[in-house]
C-alpha positions in Angstrom: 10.3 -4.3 -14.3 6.6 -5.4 -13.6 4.5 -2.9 -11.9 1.1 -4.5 -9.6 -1.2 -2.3 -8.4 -2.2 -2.7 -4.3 -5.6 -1.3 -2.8 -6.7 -2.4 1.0 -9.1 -1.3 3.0 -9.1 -1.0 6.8 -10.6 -2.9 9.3 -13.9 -0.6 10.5 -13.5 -1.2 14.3 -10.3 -0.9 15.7 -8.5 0.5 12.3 -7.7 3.7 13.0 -5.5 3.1 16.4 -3.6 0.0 14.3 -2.9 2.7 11.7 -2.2 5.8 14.3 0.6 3.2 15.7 1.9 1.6 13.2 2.2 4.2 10.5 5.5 5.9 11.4 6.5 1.9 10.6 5.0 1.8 7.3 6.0 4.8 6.0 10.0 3.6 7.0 9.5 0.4 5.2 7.9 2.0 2.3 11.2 4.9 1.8 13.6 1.9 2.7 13.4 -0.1 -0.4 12.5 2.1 -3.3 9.4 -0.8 -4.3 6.9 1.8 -4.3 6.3 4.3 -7.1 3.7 6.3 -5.6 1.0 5.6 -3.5 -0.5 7.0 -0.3 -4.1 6.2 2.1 -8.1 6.6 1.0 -9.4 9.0 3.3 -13.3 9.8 4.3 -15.6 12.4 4.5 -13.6 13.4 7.6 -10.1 12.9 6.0 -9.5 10.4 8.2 -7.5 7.4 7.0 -9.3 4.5 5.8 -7.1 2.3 2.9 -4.1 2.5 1.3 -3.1 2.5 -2.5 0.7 1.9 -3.8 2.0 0.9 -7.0 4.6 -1.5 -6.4 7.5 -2.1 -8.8 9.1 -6.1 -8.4 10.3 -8.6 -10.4 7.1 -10.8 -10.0 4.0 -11.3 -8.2 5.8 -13.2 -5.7 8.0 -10.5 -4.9 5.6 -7.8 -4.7 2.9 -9.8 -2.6 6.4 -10.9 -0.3 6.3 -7.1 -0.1 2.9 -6.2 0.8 3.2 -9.1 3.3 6.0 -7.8 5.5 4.4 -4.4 5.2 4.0 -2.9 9.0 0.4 -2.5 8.5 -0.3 -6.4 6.9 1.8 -7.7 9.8 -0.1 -5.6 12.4 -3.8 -6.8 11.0 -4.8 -3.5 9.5 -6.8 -4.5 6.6 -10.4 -5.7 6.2 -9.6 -6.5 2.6 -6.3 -6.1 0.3 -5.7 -6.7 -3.7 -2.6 -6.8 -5.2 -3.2 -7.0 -9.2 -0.4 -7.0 -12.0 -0.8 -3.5 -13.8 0.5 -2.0 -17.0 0.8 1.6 -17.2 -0.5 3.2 -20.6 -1.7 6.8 -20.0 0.8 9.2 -18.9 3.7 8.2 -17.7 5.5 7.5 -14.3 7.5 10.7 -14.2 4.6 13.0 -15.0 2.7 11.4 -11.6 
């Protein structure tokens, strides 16, 4: 099955509360479905939380970007800015992550 690779950003002002509340949310919806190979948040200097990363396993770009979509943090307005980008593994493999 296709794999796309997701990267977002979080809003600056205000990002760090949305994620705070809404990340016991995410990380349900995430274990709930089995879409997501790995993935896990950017952090800064601080190790604070500032963006996510997930590589998302669908059956097409419609599917996965349904996905990221009815995410808990896309529906609650987290991100500044979000990619989702078809991706083809060829270093390593899956199970060696």
């Amino acid at each position: 099955m296709p794999l796309f690779m997701f990267i977002a950003f979080d809003k600056k002002l205000g990002g760090a509360a949305v994620r705070a509340a809404t990340r016991p949310h995410h990380v349900a919806y995430t274990k709930s479905n089995g879409k997501v190979k790995f993935g896990g948040p950017f952090t800064g200097p601080n190790d604070e939380m500032i963006g996510s990363f997930s590589l998302i396993e669908a059956k097409d770009y419609d599917e996965a970007q349904a996905y990221v979509k009815n995410d808990p943090y896309s529906q609650a307005g987290l991100f500044e800015r979000q990619e989702l980008h078809p991706w083809k593994l060829s270093i390593n493999s899956l199970e060696k992550v």
